[in-house]
C-alpha positions as CSV (number, residue, x, y, z in Angstrom):
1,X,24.0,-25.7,0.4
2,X,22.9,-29.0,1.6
3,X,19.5,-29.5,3.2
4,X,21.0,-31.6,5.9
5,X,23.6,-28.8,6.8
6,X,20.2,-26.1,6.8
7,X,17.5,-25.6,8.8
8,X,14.0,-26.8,7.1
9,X,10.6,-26.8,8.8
10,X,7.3,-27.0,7.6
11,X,3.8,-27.8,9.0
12,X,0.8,-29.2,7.5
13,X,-1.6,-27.0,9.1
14,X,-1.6,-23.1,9.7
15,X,-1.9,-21.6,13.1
16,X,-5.6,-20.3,13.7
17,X,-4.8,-16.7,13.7
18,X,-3.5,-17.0,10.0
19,X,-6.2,-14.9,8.5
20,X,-4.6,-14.3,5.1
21,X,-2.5,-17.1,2.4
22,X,1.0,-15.3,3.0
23,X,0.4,-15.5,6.8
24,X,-0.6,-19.2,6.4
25,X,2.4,-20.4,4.0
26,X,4.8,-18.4,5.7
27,X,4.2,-19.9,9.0
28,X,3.4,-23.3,7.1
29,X,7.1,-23.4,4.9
30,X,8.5,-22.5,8.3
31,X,9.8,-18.8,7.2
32,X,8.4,-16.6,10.5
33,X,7.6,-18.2,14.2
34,X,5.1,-16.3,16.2
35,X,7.0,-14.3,19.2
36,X,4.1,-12.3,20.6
37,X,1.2,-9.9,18.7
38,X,2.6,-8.6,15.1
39,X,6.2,-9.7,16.3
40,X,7.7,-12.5,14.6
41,X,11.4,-14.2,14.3
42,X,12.4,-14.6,11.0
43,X,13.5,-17.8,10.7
44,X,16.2,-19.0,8.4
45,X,14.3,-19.8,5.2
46,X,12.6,-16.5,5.3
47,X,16.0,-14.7,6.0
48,X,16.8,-15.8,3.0
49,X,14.2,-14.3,1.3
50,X,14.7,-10.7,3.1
51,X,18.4,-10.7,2.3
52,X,17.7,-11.2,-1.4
53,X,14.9,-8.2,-1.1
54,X,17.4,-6.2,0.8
55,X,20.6,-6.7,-1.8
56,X,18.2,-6.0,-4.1
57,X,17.3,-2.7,-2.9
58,X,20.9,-1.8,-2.0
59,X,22.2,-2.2,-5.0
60,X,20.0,-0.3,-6.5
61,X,19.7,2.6,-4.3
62,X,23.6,2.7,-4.7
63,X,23.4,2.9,-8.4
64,X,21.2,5.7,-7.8
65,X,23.8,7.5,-5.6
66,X,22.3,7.5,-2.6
67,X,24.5,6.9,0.7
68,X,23.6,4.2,3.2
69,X,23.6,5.0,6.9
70,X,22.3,3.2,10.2
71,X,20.3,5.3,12.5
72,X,19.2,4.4,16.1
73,X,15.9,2.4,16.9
74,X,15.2,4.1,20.3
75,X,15.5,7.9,19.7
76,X,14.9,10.8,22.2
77,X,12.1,12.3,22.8
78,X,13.8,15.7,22.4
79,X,13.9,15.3,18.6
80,X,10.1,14.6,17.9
81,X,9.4,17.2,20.0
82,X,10.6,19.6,17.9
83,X,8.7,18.4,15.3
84,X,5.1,18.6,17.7
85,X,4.8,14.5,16.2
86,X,5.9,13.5,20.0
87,X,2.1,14.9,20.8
88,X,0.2,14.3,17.7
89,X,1.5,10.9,16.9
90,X,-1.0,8.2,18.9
91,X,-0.8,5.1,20.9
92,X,0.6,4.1,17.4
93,X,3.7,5.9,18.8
94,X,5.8,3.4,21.7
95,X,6.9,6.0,24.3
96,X,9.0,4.7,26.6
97,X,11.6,6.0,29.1
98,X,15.2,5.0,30.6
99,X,16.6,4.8,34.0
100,X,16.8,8.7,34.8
101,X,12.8,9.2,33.5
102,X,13.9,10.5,30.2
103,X,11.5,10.2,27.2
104,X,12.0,7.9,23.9
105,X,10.9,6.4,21.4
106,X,11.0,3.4,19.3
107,X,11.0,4.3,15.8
108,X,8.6,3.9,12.9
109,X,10.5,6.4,10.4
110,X,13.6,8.5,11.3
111,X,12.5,12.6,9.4
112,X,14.0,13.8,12.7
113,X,16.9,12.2,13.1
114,X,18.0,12.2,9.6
115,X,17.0,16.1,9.8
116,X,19.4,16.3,12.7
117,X,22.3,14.9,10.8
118,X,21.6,17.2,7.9
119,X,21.6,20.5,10.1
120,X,25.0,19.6,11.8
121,X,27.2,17.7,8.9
122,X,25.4,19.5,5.6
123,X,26.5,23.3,6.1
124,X,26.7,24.4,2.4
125,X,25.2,24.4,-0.7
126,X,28.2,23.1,-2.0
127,X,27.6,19.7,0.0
128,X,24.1,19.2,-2.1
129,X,22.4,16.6,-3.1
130,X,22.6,14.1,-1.0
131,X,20.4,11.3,-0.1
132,X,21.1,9.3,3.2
133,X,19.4,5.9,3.2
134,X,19.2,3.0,5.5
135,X,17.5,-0.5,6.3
136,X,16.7,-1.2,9.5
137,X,14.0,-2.5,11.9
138,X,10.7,-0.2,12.5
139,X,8.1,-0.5,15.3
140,X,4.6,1.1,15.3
141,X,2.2,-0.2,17.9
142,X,-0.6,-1.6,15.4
143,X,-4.3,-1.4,18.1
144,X,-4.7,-4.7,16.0
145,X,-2.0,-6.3,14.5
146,X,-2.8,-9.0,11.9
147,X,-1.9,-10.8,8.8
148,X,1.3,-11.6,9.8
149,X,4.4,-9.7,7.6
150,X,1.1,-7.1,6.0
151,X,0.9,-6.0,9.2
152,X,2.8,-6.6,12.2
153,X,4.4,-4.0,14.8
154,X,8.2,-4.7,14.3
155,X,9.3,-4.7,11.0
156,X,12.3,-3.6,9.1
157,X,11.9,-1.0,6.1
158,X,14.4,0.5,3.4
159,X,13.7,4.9,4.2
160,X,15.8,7.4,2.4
161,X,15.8,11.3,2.7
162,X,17.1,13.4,0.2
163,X,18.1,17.2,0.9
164,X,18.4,19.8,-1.9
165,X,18.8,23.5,-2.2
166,X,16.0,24.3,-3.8
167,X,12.2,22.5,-5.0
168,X,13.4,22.2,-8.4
169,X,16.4,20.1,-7.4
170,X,13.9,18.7,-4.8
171,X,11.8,17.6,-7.6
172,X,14.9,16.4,-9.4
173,X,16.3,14.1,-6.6
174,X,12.7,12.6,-6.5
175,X,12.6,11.2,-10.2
176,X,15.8,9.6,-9.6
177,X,13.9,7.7,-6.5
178,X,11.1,7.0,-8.9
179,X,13.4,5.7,-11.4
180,X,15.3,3.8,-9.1
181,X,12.1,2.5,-7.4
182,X,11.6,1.2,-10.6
183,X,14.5,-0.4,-11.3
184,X,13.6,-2.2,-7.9
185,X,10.4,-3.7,-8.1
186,X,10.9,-4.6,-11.8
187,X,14.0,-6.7,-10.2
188,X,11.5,-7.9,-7.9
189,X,9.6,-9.8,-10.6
190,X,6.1,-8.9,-10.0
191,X,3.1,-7.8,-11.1
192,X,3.2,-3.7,-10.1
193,X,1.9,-0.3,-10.4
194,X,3.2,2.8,-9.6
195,X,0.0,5.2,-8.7
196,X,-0.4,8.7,-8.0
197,X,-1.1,9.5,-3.6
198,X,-2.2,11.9,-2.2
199,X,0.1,14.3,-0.6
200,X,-1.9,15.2,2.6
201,X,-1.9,18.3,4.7
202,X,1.9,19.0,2.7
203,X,0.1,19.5,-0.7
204,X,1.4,18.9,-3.7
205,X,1.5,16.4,-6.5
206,X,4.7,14.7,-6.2
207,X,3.5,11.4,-4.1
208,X,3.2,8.1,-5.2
209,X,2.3,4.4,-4.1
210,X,4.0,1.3,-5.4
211,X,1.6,-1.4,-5.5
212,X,1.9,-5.0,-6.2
213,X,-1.1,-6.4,-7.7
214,X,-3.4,-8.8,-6.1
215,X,-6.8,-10.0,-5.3
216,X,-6.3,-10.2,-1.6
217,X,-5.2,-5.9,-1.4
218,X,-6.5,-3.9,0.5
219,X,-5.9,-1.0,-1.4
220,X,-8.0,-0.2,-4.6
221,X,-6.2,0.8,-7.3
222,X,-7.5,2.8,-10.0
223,X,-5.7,2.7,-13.2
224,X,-7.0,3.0,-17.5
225,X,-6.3,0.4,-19.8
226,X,-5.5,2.7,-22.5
227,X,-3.5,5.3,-20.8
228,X,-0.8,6.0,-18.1
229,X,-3.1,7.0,-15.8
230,X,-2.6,5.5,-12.1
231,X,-3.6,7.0,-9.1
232,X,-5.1,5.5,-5.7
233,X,-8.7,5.6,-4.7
234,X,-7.8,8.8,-2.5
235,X,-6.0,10.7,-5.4
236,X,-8.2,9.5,-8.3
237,X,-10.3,11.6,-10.2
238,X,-13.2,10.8,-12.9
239,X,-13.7,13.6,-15.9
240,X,-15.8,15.8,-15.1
241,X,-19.0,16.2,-16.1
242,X,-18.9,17.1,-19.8
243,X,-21.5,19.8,-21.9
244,X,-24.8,22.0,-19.8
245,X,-26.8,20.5,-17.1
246,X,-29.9,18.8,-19.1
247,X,-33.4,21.1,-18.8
248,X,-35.8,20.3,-16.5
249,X,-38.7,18.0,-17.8
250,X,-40.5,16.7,-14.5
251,X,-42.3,19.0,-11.7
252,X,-41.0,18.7,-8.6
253,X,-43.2,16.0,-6.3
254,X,-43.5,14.8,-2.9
255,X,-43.7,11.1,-3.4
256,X,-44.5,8.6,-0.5
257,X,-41.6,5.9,0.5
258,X,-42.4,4.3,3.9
259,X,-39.7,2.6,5.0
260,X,-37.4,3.4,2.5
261,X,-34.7,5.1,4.1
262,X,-31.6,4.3,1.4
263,X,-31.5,5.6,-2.1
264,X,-31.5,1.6,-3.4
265,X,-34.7,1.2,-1.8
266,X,-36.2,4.3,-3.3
267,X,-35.2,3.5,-6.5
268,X,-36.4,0.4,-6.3
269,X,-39.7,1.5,-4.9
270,X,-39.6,4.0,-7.9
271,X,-38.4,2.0,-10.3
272,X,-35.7,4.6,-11.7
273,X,-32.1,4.0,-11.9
274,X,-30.0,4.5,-8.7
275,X,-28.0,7.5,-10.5
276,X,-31.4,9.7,-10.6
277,X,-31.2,9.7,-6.7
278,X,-28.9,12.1,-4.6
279,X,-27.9,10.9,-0.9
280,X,-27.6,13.0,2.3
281,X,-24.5,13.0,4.1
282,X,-23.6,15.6,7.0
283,X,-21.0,16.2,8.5
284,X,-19.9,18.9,11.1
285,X,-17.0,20.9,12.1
286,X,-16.3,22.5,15.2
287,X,-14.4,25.7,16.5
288,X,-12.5,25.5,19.6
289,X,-11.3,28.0,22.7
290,X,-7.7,28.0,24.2
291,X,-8.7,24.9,26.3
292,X,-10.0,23.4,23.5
293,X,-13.7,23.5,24.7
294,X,-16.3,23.8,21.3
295,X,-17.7,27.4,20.9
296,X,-19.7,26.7,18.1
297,X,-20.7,24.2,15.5
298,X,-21.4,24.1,12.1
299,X,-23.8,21.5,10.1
300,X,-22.5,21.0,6.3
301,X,-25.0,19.2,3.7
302,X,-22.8,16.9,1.2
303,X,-24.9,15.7,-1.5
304,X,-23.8,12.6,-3.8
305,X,-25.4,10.5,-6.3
306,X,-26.9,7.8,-4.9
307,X,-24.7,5.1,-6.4
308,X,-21.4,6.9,-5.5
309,X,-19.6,7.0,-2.0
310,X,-18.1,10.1,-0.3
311,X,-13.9,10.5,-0.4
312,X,-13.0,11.5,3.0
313,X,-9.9,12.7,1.6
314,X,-11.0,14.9,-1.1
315,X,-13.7,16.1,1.7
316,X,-10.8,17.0,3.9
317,X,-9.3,19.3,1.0
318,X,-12.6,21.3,0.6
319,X,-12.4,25.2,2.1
320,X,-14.0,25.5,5.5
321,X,-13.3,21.0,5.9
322,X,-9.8,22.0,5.4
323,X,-8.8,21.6,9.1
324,X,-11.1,18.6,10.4
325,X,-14.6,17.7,10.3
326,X,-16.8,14.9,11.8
327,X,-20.1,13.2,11.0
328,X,-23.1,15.1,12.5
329,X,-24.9,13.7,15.7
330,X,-28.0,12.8,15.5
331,X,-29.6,15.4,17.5
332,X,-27.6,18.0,15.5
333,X,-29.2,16.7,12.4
334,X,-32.5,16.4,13.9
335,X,-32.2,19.7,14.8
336,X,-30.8,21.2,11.7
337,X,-33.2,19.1,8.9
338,X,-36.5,18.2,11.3
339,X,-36.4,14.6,10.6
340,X,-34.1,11.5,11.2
341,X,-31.8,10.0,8.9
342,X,-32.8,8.4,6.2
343,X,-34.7,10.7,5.0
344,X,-32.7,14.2,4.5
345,X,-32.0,16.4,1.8
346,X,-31.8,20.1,0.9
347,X,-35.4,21.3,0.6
348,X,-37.6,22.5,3.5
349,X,-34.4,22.3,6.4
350,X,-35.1,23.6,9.0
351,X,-32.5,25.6,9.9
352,X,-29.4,26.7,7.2
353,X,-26.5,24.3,6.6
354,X,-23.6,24.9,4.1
355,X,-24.0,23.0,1.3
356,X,-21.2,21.2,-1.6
357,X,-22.6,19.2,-4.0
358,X,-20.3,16.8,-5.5
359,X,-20.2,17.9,-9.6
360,X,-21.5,15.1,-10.7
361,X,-25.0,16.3,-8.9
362,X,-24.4,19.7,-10.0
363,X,-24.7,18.5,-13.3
364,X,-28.0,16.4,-12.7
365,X,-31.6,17.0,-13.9
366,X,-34.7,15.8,-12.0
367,X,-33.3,14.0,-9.1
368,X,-34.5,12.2,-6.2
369,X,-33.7,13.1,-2.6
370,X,-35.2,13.2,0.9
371,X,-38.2,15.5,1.7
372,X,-36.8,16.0,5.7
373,X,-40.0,13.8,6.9
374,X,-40.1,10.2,7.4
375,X,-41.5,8.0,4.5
376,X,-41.7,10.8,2.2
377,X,-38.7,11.8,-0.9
378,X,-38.8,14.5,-3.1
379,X,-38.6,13.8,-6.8
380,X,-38.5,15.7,-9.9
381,X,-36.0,18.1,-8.1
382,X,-33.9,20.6,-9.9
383,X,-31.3,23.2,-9.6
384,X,-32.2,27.0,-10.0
385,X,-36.1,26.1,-9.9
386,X,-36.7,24.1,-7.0
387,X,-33.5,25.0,-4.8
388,X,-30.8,27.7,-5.5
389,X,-27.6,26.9,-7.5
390,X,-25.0,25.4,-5.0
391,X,-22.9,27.6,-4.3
392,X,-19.8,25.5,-3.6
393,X,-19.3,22.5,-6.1
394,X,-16.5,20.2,-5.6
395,X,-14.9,16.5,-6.7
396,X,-15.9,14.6,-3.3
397,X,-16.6,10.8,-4.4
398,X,-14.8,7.5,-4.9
399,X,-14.3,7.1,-8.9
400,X,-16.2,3.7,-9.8
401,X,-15.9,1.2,-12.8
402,X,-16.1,2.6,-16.0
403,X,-16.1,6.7,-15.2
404,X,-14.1,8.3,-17.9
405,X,-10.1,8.5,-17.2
406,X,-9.1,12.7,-16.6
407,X,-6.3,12.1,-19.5
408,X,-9.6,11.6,-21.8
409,X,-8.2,8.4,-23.3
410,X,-10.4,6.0,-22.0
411,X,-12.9,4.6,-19.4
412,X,-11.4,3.7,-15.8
413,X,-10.8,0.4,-14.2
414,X,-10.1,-0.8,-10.7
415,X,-8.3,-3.6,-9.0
416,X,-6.8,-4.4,-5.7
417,X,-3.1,-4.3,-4.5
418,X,-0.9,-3.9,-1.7
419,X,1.2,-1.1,-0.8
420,X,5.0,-2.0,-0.5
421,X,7.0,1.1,-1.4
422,X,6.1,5.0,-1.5
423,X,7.7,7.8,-2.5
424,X,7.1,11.3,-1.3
425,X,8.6,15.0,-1.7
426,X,8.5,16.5,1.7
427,X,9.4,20.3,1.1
428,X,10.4,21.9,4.2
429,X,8.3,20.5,6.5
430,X,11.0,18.8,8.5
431,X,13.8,21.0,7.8
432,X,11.5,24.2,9.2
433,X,10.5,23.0,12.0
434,X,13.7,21.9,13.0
435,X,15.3,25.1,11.9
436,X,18.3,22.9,9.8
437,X,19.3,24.9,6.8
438,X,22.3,25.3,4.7
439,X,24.4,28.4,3.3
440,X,23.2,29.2,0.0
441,X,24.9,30.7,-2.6
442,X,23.7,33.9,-1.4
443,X,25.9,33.6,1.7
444,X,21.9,33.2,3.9
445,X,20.9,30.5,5.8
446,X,18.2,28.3,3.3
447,X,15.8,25.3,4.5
448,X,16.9,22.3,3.1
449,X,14.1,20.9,0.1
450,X,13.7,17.4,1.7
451,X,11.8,14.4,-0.1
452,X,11.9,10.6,1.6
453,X,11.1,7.4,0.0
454,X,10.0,4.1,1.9
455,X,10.0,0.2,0.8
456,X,8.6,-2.2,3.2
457,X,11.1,-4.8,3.3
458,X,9.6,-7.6,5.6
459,X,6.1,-6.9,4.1
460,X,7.3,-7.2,0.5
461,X,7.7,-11.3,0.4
462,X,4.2,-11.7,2.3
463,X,2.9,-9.0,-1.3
464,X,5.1,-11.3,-3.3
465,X,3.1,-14.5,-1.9
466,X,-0.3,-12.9,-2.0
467,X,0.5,-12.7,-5.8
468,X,2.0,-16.2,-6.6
469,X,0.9,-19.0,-4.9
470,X,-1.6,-21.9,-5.6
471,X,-3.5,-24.7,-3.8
472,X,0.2,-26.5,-3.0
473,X,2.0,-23.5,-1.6
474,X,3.9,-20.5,-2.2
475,X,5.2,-20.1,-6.1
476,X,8.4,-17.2,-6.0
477,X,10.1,-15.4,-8.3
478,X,13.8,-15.9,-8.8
479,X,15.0,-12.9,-8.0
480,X,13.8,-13.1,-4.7
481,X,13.5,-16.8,-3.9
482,X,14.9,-18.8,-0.4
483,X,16.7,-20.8,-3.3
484,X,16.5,-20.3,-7.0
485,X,16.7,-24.3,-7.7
486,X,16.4,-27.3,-5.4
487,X,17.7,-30.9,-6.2
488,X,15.3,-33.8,-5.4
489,X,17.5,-37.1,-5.6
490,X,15.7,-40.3,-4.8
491,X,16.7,-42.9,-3.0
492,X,20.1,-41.2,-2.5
493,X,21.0,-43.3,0.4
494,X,20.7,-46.4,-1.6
495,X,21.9,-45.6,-4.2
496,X,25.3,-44.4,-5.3
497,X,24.8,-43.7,-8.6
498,X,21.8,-41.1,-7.5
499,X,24.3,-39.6,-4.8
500,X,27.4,-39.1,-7.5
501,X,24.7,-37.8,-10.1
502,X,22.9,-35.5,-7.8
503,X,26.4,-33.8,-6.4
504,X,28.1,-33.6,-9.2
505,X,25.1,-31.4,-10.4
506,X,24.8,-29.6,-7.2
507,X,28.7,-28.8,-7.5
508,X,28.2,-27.4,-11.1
509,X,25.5,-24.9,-10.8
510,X,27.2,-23.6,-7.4
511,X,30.5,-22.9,-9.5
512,X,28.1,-21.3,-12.2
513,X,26.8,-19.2,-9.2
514,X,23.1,-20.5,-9.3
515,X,21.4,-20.1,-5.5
516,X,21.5,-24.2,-5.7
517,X,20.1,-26.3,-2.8
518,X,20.8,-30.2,-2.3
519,X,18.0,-32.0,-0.6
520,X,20.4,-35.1,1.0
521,X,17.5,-35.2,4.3
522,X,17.2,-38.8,2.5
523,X,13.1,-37.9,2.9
524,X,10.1,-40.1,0.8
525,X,9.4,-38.3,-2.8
526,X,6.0,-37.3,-2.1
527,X,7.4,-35.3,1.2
528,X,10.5,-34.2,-0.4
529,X,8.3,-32.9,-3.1
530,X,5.1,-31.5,-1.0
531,X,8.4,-29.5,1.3
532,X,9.7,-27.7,-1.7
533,X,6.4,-27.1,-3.3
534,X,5.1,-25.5,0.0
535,X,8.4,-23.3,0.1
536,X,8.2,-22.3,-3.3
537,X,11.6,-23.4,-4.9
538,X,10.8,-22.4,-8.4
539,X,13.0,-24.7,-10.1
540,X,13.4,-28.2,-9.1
541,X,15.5,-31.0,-10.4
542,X,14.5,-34.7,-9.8
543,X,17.3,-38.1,-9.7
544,X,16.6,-40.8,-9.5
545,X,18.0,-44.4,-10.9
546,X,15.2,-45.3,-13.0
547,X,16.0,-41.7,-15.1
548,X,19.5,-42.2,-14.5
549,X,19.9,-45.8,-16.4
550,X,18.2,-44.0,-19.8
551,X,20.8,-41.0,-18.6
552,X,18.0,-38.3,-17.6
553,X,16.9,-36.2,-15.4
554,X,13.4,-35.0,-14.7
555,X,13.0,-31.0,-14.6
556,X,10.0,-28.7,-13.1
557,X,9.5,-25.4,-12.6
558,X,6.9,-24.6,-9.9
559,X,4.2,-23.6,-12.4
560,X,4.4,-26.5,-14.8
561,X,1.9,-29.1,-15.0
562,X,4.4,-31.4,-15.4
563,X,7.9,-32.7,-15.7
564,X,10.3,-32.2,-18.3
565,X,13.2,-34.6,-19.1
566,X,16.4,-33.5,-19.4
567,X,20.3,-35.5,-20.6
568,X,22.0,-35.8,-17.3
569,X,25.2,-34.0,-19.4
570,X,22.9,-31.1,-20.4
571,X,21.4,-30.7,-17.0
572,X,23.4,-27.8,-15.9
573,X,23.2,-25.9,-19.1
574,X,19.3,-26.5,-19.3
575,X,18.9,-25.0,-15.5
576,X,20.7,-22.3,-16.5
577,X,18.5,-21.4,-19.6
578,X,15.7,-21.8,-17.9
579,X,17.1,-19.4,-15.1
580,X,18.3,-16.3,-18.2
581,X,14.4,-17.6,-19.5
């Protein structure tokens, strides 16, 4: 390819919207033009860049012996309906309808359809496994669409569904998606973890996130240094509280605090670590008529250690939060504990709440905690003396730096990343609901076991540039690169020794098959050089006819400090190296 014959665009200052770096160098190296909010044209550089993610991904999922298929992007209402997610999907949803009022939708995944296909075309057991995959273009209509390609509203996405007999060939097909997720992202050529989700209202343990690692995430992922353990901040869990709760050594004490309302001020005030103090959270859930009108309420009391923060999603899986729960009003809580917030805890309420203590506070001895009266905390408090044993005790916090790993081999740590790629055994959720099953070897109609598996194709080069770029612009991995080498001749409209040298290389490497580029735009060296360095090119090769009299040639690759020199007869062979390297 010739950069003449190509269409190359950059811009020396980011649109003011750009709120992250791979929404700014995107738009910058000319990969993605703006059409409207979270919609974007990708434009011929970054094409490149999603057809190289998207072979990469085909390939593999082909090795893995899954079976591609297209499905429609406007889908009938009748489908989702069967599945209630026509109702309990939000505005997130695009409803639309055709000429004769009918209902549709634009889709962000494609369980029904793919469900659909199953029930008519998979009758028998026989006909199992299969997996049905496809790559296509995704719409969810984001309240605030931002970042560019991290999170816009159309998008395209790699989403497979496999459909087996039974869970344990369920189970089965999903370590081959694992595996072959694997195989994907270690193509990629970046820095990744594969961490343990949460399943959600399915249950389960078979869920996990692929992450690609960097500071700018906005996902925290915990992970130990010394172990396998990986999980997100949803699914991950600290050890638990080892050995018997320490004895009491401190009578209980109504200690004055004006105008300390959070357990960092009291501790301060008190000068006693932030983990002797236990915070007040409450929360409320409410049970509903026909017409979905409240009948009653109930007030629950979460208590935490002051230096930890509550997991909603651990919340939601505690009995009687199970279905939904919401924070309390503040009239329900001045009702329930006599005072504001601030101030709460679970001595001296004044009327009874259900109470979960978060094991970690189970475990403590002479804590601190709100008295239920402005300016006042309790401390010296204890279990069994001072309050009765709680009687429901549950994991409900964030882990934090440094908590011992579950596995026991180690302490925790956490970083960011960014989700690009989930895998996630379904069960029969779909399949049930839709009432598509299969002839088993019993001669009865079975559910089909379902799993389905998801790669964010269009926001995988914006993780990849989050990862690798510096102060000049975006630094990309081969694999996955607009082009894996550029060739920088100067002066190669003056001279013809610089024009001879510079296509006879560019002739070579595309015979060897290497992703080659010839920059003949005829552009200064320090704008030639700023363009490629802003694209990201990893590998460049300079000519020019000072090199070319001592017969060299100047290589760089995007992270070096500086140039290398090369023979002009071992050019090719050098790339090359560099590119098995």
């Amino acid at each position: 390819m010739k950069a003449s014959q190509f269409f190359i665009s950059t811009l020396k200052e980011a649109p003011a919207d750009a709120e992250v770096v791979s929404h700014r160098l995107m738009t910058r190296a000319g990969m993605i033009k703006k059409l409207g909010a979270g919609i974007y044209s990708y434009m011929p550089m970054g094409l490149r860049v999603i057809q190289k993610v998207e072979r990469i991904v085909r390939e593999e999922m082909n090795r893995s012996g899954a079976v591609e298929l297209t499905m429609p992007v406007v889908q009938p209402a009748e489908l989702w309906q069967e599945t209630g997610r026509f109702e309990k999907m939000g505005p997130e949803l695009l409803r639309i309808q055709d000429r004769h009022g009918r209902d549709f939708i634009v889709q962000p995944t494609s369980e029904e359809v793919v469900t659909d296909i199953a029930r008519q075309e998979l009758r028998s057991h026989k006909q199992l496994p299969k997996n049905f995959y496809q790559i296509q273009t995704k719409f969810r209509d984001e309240r605030r669409p931002r970042f560019g390609l991290m999170r816009g509203r159309e998008f395209i996405m790699k989403d497979a569904y496999s459909f087996d007999r039974d869970e344990a060939a369920a189970k089965s097909s999903y370590q081959v998606m694992a595996a072959a997720y694997r195989r994907i992202f270690d193509r990629f050529g970046l820095r990744y973890r594969a961490v343990a989700a949460d399943s959600g209202a399915i249950g389960g343990d078979l869920s996990e996130e692929f992450q690609v690692i960097a500071a700018t995430g906005e996902d925290a992922i915990v992970y130990c240094p010394d172990s396998d353990y990986a999980a997100n901040m949803e699914k991950a869990e600290a050890l638990a509280p080892a050995g018997p709760r320490p004895g009491a050594t401190n009578a209980m004490m109504k200690t004055p605090t004006p105008g300390k309302s959070t357990c960092a001020d009291v501790a301060e005030l008190l000068g006693v670590p932030l983990a002797s103090t236990v915070k007040s959270l409450v929360l409320a859930t409410d049970e509903r008529n026909e017409a979905g009108e409240v009948k009653r309420s109930q007030v629950w009391l979460l208590l935490l250690r002051g230096d930890h923060d509550m997991n909603e999603v651990k919340v939601s899986k505690v009995p009687g939060l199970d279905a939904s729960f919401r924070f309390a009003t503040v009239p329900e809580i001045e009702a329930h504990f006599g005072s504001k917030p601030g101030y709460l805890g679970p001595i001296g309420m004044k009327q009874p709440v259900k109470l979960v203590a978060d094991r970690e506070v189970a475990a403590m001895a002479d804590w601190i905690c709100g008295a239920n009266e402005v300016d006042f905390h309790f401390a010296g408090v204890n279990w069994g003396r001072d309050l009765p044993e709680p009687e429901l005790v549950a994991d409900i916090r964030n882990v934090v730096e440094g908590d011992a790993s579950p596995d026991g081999r180690g302490r925790l740590a956490i970083e960011r990343g960014i989700e690009v790629g989930h895998v996630f055994y379904l069960g029969t959720k779909y399949s049930r609901a839709m009432n598509a099953t299969f002839l088993a070897e019993d001669g009865k109609p079975a559910p089909f076991e379902m799993g389905c598996y998801g790669i964010g194709i269009t926001r995988l080069p914006a993780a990849a540039i989050e990862q690798n770029h510096d102060e000049r612009g975006i630094i990309w991995p081969d694999a996955i690169a607009p082009f894996t080498v550029v060739i920088c001749p100067i002066g190669m409209d003056r001279s013809a020794e610089v024009k001879a040298a510079a296509e006879q290389l560019h002739e070579q490497l595309l015979a060897a098959g290497v992703d080659v580029l010839l920059d003949d735009r005829g552009e200064r060296p320090g704008a030639m050089f700023a363009d490629w360095e802003l694209i990201g090119v990893p590998h460049r090769v300079t000519i020019g006819d000072k090199g070319l009299k001592d017969g060299q040639v100047e290589y760089q690759h995007r992270r070096d400090a500086v140039a290398t020199k090369v023979a002009l007869a071992e050019a090719m062979t050098f790339v090359k190296g560099r590119l098995a390297a």
